[in-house]
BAKOLNU-82236 format. One record per residue (C-alpha): x negated, y, z negated; residue in one letter. Coordinates in steps of 0.2 Angstrom, whole numbers, always signed. Example, Ala and Ser with C-alpha at 12.3 -4.5 7.8 and 13.67 -1.06 7.14 Angstrom:
REM residues 2
[[-62,-22,-39],'a']
[[-68,-5,-36],'s']
REM end
This chain:
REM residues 611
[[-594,+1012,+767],'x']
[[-587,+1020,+780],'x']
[[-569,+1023,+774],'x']
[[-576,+1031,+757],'x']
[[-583,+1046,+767],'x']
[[-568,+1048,+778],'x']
[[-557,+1063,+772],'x']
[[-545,+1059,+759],'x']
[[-549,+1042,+754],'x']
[[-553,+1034,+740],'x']
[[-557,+1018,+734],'x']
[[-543,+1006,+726],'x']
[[-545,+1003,+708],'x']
[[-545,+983,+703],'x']
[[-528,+986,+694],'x']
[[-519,+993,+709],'x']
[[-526,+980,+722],'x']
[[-516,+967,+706],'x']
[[-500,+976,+710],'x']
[[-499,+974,+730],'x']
[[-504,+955,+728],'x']
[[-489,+955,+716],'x']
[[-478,+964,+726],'x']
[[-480,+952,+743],'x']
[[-480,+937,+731],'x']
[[-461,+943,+727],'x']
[[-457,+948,+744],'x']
[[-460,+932,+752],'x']
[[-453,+924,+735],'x']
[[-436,+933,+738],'x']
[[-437,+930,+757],'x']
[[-438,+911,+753],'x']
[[-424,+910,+743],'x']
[[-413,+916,+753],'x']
[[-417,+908,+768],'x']
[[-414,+893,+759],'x']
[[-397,+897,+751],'x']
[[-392,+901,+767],'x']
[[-395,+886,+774],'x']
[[-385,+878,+760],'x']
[[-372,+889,+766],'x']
[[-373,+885,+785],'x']
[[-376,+865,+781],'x']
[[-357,+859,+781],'x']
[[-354,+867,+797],'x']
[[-369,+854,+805],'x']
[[-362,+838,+794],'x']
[[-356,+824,+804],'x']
[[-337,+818,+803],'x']
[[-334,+814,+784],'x']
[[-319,+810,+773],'x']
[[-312,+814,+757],'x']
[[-315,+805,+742],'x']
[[-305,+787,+744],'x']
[[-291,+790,+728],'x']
[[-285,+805,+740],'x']
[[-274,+806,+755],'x']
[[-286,+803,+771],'x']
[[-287,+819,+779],'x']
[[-301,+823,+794],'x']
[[-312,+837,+791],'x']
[[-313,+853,+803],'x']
[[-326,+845,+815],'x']
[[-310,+829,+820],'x']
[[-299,+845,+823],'x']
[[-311,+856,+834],'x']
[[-314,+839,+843],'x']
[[-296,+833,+844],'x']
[[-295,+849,+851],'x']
[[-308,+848,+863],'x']
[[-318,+862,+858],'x']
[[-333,+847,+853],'x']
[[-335,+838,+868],'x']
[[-332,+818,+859],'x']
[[-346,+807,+860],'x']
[[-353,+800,+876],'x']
[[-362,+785,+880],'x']
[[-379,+785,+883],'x']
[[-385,+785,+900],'x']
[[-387,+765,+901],'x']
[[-368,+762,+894],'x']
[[-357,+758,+910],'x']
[[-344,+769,+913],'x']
[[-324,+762,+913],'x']
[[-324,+746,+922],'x']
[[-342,+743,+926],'x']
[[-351,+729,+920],'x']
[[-366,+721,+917],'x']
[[-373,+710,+932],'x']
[[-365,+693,+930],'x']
[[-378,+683,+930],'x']
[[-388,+691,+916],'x']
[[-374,+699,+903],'x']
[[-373,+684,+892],'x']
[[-391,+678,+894],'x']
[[-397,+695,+887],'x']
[[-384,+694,+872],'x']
[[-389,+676,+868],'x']
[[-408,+681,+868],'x']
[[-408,+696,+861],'x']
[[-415,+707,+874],'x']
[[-410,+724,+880],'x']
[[-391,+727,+878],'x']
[[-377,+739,+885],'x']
[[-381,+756,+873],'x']
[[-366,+764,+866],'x']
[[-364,+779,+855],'x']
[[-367,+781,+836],'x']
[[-350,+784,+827],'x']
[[-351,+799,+814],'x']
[[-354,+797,+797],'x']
[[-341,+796,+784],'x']
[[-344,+798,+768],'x']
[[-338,+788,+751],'x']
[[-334,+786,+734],'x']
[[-354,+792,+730],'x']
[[-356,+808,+739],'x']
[[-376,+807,+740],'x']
[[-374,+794,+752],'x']
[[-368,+794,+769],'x']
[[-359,+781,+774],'x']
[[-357,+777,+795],'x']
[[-349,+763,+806],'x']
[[-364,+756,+817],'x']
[[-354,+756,+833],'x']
[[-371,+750,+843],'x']
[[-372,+735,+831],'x']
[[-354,+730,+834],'x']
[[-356,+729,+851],'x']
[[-371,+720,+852],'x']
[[-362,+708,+842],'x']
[[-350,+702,+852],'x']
[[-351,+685,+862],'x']
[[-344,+691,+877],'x']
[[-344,+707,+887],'x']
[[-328,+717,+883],'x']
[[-318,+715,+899],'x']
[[-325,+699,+903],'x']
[[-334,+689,+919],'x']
[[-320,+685,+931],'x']
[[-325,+672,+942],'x']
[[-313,+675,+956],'x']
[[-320,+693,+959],'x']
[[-327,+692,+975],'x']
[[-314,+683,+983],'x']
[[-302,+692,+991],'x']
[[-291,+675,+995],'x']
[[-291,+671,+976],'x']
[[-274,+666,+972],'x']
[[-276,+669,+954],'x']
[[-284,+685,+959],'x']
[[-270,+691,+968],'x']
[[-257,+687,+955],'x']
[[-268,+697,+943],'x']
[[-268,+711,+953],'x']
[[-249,+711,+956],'x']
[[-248,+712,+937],'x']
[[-259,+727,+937],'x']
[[-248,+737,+949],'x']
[[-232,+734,+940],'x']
[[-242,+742,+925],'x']
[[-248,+754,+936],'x']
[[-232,+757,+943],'x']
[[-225,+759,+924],'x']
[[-236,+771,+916],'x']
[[-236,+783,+933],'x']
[[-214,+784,+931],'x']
[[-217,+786,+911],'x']
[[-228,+798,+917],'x']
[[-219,+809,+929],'x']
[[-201,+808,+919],'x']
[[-207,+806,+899],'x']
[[-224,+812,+896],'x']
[[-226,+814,+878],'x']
[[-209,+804,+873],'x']
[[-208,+788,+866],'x']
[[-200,+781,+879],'x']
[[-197,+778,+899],'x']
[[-176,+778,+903],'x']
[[-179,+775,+920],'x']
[[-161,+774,+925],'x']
[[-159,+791,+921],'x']
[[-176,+798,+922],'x']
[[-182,+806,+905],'x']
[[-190,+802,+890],'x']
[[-181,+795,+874],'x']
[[-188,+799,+859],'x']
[[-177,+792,+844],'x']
[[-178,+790,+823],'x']
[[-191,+776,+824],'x']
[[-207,+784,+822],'x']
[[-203,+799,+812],'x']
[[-204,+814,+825],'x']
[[-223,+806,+830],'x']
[[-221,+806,+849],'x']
[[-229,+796,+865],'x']
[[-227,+781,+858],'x']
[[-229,+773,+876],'x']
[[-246,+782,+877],'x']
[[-252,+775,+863],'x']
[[-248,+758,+866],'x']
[[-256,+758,+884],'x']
[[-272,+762,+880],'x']
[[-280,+746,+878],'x']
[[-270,+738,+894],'x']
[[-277,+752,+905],'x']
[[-291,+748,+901],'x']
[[-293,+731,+902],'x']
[[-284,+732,+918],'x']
[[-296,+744,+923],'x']
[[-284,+758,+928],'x']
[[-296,+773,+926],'x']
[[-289,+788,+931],'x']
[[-272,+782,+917],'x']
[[-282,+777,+904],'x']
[[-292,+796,+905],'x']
[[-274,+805,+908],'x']
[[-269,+796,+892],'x']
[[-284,+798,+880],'x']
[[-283,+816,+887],'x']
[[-264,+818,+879],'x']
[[-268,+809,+863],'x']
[[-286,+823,+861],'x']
[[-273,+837,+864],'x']
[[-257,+835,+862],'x']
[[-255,+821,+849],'x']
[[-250,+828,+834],'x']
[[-247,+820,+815],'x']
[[-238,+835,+807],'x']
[[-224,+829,+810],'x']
[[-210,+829,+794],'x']
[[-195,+815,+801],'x']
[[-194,+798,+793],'x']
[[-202,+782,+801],'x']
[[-204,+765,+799],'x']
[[-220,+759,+792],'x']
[[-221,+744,+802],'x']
[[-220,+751,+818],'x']
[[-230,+765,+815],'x']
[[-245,+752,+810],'x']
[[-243,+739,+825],'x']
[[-239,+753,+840],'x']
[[-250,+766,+835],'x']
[[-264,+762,+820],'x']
[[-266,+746,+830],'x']
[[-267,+755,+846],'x']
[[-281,+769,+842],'x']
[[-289,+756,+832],'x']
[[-291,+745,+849],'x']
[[-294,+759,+861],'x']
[[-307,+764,+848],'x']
[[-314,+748,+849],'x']
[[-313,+745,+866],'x']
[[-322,+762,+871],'x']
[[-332,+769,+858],'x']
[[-322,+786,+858],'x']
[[-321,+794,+842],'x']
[[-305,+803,+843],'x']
[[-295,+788,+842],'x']
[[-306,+781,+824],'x']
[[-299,+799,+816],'x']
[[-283,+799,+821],'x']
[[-280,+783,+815],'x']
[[-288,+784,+799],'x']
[[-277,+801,+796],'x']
[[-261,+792,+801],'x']
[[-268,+777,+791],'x']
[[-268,+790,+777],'x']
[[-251,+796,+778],'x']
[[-244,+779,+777],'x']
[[-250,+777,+759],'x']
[[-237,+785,+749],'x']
[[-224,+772,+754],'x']
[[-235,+759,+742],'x']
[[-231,+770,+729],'x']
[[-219,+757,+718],'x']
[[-219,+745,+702],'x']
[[-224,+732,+713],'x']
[[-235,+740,+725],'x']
[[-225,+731,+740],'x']
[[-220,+746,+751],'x']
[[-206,+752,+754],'x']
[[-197,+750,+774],'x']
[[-202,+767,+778],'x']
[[-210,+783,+773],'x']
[[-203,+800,+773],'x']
[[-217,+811,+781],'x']
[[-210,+829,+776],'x']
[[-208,+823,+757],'x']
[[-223,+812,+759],'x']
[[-215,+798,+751],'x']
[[-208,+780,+754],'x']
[[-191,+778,+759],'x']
[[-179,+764,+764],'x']
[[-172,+771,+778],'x']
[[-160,+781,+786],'x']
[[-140,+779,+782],'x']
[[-137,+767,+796],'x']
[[-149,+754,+786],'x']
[[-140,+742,+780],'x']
[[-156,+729,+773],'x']
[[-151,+740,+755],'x']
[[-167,+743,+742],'x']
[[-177,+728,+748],'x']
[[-191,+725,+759],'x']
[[-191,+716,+774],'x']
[[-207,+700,+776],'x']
[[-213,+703,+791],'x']
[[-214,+722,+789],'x']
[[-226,+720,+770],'x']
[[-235,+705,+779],'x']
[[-241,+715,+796],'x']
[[-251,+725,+787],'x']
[[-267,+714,+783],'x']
[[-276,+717,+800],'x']
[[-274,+734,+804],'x']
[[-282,+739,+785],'x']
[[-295,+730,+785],'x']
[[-301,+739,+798],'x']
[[-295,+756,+792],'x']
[[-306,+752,+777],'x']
[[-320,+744,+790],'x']
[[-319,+762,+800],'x']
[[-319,+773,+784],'x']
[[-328,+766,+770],'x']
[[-312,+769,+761],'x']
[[-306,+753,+750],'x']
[[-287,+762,+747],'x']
[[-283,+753,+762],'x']
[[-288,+733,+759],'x']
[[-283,+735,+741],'x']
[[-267,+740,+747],'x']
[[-264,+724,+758],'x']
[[-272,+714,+746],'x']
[[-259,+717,+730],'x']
[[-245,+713,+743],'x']
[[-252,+695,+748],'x']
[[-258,+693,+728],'x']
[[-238,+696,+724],'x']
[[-232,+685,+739],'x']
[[-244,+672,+734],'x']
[[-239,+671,+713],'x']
[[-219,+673,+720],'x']
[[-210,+656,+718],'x']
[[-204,+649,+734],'x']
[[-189,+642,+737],'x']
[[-194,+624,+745],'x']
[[-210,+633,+747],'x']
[[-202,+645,+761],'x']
[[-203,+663,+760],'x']
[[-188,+670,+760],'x']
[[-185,+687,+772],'x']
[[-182,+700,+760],'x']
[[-190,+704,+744],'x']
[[-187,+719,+730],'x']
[[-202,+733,+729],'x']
[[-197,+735,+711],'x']
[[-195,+718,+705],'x']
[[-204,+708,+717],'x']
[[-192,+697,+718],'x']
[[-182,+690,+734],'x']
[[-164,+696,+738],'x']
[[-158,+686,+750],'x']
[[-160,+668,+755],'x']
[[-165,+669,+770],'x']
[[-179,+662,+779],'x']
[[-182,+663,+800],'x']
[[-197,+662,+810],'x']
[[-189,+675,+820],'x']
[[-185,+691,+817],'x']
[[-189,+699,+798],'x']
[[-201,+685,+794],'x']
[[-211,+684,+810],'x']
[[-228,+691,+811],'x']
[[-229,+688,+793],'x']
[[-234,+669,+798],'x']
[[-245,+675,+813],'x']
[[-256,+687,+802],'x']
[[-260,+673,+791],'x']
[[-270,+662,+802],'x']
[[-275,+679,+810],'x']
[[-282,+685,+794],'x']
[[-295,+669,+793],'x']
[[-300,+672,+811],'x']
[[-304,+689,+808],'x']
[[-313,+688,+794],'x']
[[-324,+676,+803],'x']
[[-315,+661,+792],'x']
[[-322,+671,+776],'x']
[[-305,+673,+770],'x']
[[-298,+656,+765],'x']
[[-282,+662,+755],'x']
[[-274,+665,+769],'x']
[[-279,+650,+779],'x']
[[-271,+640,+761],'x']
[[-256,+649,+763],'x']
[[-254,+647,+783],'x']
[[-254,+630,+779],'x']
[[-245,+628,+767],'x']
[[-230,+639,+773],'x']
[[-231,+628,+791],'x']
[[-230,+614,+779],'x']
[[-213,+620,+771],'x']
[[-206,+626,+791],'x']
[[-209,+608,+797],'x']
[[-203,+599,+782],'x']
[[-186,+612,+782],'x']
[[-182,+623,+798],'x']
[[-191,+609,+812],'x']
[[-178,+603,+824],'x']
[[-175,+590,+837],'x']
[[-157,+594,+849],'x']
[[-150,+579,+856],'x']
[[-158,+583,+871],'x']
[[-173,+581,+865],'x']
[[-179,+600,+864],'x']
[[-191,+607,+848],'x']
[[-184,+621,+840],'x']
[[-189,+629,+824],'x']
[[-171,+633,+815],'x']
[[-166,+646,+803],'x']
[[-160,+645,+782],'x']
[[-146,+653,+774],'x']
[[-144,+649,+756],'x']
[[-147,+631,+759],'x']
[[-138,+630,+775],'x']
[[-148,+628,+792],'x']
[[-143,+636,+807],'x']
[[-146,+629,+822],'x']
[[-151,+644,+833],'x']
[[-168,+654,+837],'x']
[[-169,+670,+843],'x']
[[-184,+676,+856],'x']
[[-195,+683,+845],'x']
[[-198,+664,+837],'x']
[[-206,+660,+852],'x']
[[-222,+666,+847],'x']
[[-222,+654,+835],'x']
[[-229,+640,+852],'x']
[[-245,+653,+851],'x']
[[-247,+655,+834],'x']
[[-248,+637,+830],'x']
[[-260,+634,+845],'x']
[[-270,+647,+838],'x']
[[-269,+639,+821],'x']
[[-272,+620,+828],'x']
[[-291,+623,+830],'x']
[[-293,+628,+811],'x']
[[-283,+611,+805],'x']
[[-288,+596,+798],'x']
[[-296,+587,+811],'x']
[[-280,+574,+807],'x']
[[-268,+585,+812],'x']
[[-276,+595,+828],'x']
[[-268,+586,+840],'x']
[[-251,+586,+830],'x']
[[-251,+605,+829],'x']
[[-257,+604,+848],'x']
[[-242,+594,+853],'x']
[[-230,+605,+842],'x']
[[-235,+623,+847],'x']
[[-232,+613,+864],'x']
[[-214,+607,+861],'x']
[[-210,+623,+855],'x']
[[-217,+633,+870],'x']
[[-208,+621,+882],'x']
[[-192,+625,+873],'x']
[[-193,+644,+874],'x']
[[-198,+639,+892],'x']
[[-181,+630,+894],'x']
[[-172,+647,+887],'x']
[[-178,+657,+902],'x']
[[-175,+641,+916],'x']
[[-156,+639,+911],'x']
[[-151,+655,+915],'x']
[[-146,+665,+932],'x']
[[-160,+677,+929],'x']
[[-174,+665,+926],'x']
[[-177,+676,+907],'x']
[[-171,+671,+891],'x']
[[-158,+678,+879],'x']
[[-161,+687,+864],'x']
[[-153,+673,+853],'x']
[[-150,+655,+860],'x']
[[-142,+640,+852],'x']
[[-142,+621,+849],'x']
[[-124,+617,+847],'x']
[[-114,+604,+856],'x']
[[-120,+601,+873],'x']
[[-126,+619,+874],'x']
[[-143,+620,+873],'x']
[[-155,+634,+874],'x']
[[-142,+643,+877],'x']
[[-135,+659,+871],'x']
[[-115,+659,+865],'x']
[[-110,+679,+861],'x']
[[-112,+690,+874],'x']
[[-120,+701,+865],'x']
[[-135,+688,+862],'x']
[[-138,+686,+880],'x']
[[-147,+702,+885],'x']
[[-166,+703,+887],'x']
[[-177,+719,+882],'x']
[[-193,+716,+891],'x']
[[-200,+705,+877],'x']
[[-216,+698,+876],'x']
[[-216,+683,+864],'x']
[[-213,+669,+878],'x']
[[-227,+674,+888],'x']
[[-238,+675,+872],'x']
[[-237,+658,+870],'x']
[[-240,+655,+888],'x']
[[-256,+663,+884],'x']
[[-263,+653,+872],'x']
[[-257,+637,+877],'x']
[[-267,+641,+893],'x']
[[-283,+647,+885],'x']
[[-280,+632,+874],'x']
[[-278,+617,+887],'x']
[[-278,+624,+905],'x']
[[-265,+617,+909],'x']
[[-260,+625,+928],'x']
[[-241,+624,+922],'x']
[[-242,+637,+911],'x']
[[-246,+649,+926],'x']
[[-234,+640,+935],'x']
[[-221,+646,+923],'x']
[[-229,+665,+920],'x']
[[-227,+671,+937],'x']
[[-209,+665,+935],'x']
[[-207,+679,+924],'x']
[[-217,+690,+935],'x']
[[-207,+686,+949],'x']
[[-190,+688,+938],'x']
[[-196,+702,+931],'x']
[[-200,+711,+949],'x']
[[-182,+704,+957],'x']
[[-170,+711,+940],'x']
[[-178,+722,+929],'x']
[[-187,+734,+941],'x']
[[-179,+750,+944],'x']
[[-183,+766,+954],'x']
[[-193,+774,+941],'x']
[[-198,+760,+933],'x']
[[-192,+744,+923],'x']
[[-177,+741,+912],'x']
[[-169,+729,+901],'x']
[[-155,+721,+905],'x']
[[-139,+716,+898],'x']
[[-135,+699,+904],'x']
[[-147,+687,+909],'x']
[[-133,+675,+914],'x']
[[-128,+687,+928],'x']
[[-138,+688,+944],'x']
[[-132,+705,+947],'x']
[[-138,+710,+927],'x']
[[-132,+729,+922],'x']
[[-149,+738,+916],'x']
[[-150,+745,+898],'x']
[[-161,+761,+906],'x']
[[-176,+757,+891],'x']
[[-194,+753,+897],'x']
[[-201,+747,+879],'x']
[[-217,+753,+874],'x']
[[-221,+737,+870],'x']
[[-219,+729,+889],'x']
[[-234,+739,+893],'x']
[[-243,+735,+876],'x']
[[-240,+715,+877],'x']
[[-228,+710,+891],'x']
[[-239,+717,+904],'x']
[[-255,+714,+894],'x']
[[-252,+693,+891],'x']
[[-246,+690,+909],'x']
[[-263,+699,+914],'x']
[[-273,+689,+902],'x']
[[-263,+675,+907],'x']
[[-270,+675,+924],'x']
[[-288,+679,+917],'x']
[[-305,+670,+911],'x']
[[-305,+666,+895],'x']
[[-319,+677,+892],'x']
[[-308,+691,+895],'x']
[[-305,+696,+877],'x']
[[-313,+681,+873],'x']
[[-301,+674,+855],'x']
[[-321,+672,+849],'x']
[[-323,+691,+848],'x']
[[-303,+696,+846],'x']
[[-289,+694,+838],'x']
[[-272,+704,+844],'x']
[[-261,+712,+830],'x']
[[-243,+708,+834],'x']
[[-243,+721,+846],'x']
[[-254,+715,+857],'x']
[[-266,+725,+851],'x']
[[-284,+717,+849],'x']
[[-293,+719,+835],'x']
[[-311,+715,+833],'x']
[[-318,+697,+824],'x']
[[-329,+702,+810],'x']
[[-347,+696,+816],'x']
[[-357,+704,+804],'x']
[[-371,+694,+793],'x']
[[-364,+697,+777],'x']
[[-348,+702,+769],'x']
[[-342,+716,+776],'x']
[[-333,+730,+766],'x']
[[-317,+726,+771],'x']
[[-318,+708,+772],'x']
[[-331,+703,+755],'x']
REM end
């Protein structure tokens, strides 16, 4: 009653009081609607790490730049997650796992999305983890003895990678590869203008060798200076095994996200090479014209494909397909076995080169050695990483071991297994280094026979590791040749000179491995620190180690290359050599043929890349 008397005012009609009601309604109306557009707008930049759709090339979206980058700090792990090289107590690591109780935390790996866009799809790193039967880097029981003799010889193996990786570092940083003799970096055609190729393939084996401060000074150059724009030509098989099977292990291994999307983006730029009548890919892929290729002009393999290159595939895109949601990848590797598998055979052998046009062999041509190889290995590997879901290639494991035995298995006069090659019907009797992962293999593979043929597989895989054992005793140098014979009353033996040189390879060892894991038998030490101590006395250099030319020739002329791959496998199989077996435990692992390990799937059900 007050406010009616005061000068000036007067009393609101109904209608106008109407108008003001309406007037805040559509205030706050039009304040709502754009608050909520503009969180629509400002949603993507808050999204976690997604990919395109799986029918397009993989490409990481701006949040995998800015953390590749390192303007996102990449996930940590939580505050109970050992840091590099700690563990959980002894006593209670496998007890917890085995009852369920409280586990190691480690971070939750960003989303990715697939083929439906409404739902996010995301790799349960935590999960993973958990399901491992064995803690990552193991329980040594020699730990706390100082006077361990196995200990010891462990540790000597980790300086030598040690003092590898620190003269990689100081001369070749960023290049492919250590020439110690000269002290720089060699970078060459292999991998397509992609660089650090010895940075890539030491990641896992600093970290299992626990070589903190290397492994951070290398996941630091692959965050900021590891680039794929790259335009050269490379070979598709060396690209998977050294560097998708490398991110995909150190990812694995460590939970750091950087290494899942750079592999999937390289993984992604792979994929044109498939792009033939047969879906076999081609030898290499053009990364500038971003299609396949078969080679530079010094190639002289023609228009075909090589066996081992189209068959060590299989492991590294399952998981490329476990880690993205994205099936491109196992479908990929799935038409190549379905085309290999429908192919005839020659006496049931696979021959060494096929045609991506045809699908149809070239050359007849079969070896367990080089161009065939891991083709053989990634069979029986297959089946153990799909947790013995994927029985095709168990049957075809088989079956091809069948037809090596019945064509290509040798006896020499004196008494030494070989595995022989075929040349249009004609068997050579000769077997170069890289068949000597063939002892391994088929001692990997004996456990998964019929339990009539276990201790015959047993027995073979250690024939055949004894021979490649007899390659490195008959020489000067105490390391085989690259090629050796069984000819007259030379045996094990290389003939051409230019056979005789040794390149830092890692295929005796291997098999030293698994024979050891397999049936602990002490002279399989015995005979790898041999190589360690030949290895120390004629291939190390002042700035690291080197080939050599002769291994007949106690004073052996250096070819000025450390290979990638004798930090990535050489190094890594001595170490696990002289290891528990529940370091990498082969019930949690499985290594591509690079050494790189590569998880077993223990999920529940069928898994996306595995069902």
């Amino acid at each position: 009653m007050l406010l009616w008397k005061v000068s000036g005012f007067q009393q609101p009609s109904v209608r106008r009081l109407r108008l003001q009601r309406k007037f805040h309604f559509l205030l706050c109306l039009s304040g709502l609607v754009t608050l909520c557009f503009g969180a629509l707008f400002l949603l993507p930049l808050f999204l976690p790490l997604r990919l395109q759709q799986p029918d397009q090339e993989v490409v990481a979206d701006v949040s995998s730049h800015l953390l590749a980058r390192g303007m996102v700090p990449p996930p940590k792990p939580a505050p109970a997650a050992p840091a590099l090289g700690e563990h959980e107590p002894r006593s209670q690591s496998r007890i917890l796992r085995k009852k369920g109780g409280a586990r190691r935390t480690w971070p939750t790996i960003a989303a990715v999305r697939p083929k439906n866009k409404s739902v996010l799809f995301s790799f349960d790193f935590n999960a993973f983890r958990s399901r491992l039967c064995h803690p990552v880097l193991g329980a040594r029981a020699d730990e706390k003895s100082s006077r361990s003799p196995v200990r010891a010889q462990r540790e000597k193996i980790k300086e030598m990678m040690k003092f590898a990786w620190q003269n990689y570092k100081r001369y070749a940083m960023g290049q492919n590869e250590l020439r110690p003799l000269t002290k720089d970096g060699y970078q060459g055609k292999l991998f397509g203008g992609l660089g650090g190729a010895t940075v890539i393939d030491s990641l896992d084996t600093l970290f299992l060798m626990e070589l903190k401060e290397e492994f951070r000074e290398a996941k630091a150059w692959v965050e900021e200076s590891f680039h794929l724009n790259v335009s050269g030509v490379a070979s598709l098989f060396e690209v998977n095994i050294r560097y998708i099977g490398g991110l995909l292990s150190a990812f694995y291994l460590t939970g750091e996200e950087v290494f899942r999307v750079k592999a999937i983006e390289l993984g992604g730029k792979l994929l044109p090479a498939f792009k033939t009548p047969t879906g076999i890919p081609m030898r290499c892929i053009n990364f500038k014209s971003r299609s396949g290729s078969f080679g530079w002009d010094w190639n002289t393999m023609g228009d075909s494909s090589v066996l081992a290159e189209i068959g060590s595939l299989h492991l590294e895109f399952l998981h490329l397909t476990e880690l993205s949601g994205k099936q491109v990848f196992a479908k990929k590797i799935r038409n190549i076995r379905k085309v290999l598998r429908n192919t005839d055979k020659p006496f049931g052998l696979y021959p060494n080169f096929i045609s991506p046009l045809s699908g149809k062999w070239e050359q007849q041509h079969v070896s367990v050695g080089g161009l065939g190889d891991s083709f053989y290995e990634y069979l029986i590997k297959s089946w153990l990483m799909s947790a013995k879901i994927d029985l095709e290639a168990k049957t075809m494991y088989y079956k091809a071991l069948e037809a090596i035995e019945t064509n290509l298995l040798k006896v020499s006069p004196g008494g030494l297994t070989y595995i022989a090659e075929w040349k249009g019907g004609t068997v050579v009797n000769k077997m170069n280094h890289l068949a000597c992962f063939a002892g391994g293999m088929i001692a990997l593979g004996a456990e998964e026979a019929e339990e009539t043929e276990r201790a015959h597989y047993r027995e073979l895989a250690a024939q055949i590791t004894k021979t490649c054992h007899e390659s490195y005793a008959r020489s000067d140098t105490k390391l085989g040749p690259e090629v050796f014979w069984f000819v007259s009353s030379r045996e094990a033996m290389a003939i051409y000179g230019r056979e005789s040189s040794y390149t830092l390879r890692p295929e005796v060892v291997e098999s030293y491995m698994y024979l050891w894991r397999q049936t602990h038998d002490p002279l399989y030490r015995e005979w790898g620190w041999e190589v360690v101590v030949a290895l120390e006395k004629y291939c190390l250099t002042e700035a690291g180690f080197s080939g050599i030319r002769d291994v007949y020739s106690s004073t052996p002329s250096h070819d000025n290359k450390q290979q990638s791959f004798f930090l990535a496998e050489t190094l890594k199989y001595l170490y696990l050599l002289f290891s528990d077996d529940d370091v990498l435990s082969l019930e949690d692992w499985v290594f591509n043929t690079e050494a790189h390990p590569l998880p077993v799937n223990h999920s529940d059900s069928s898994s996306r890349a595995w069902g």
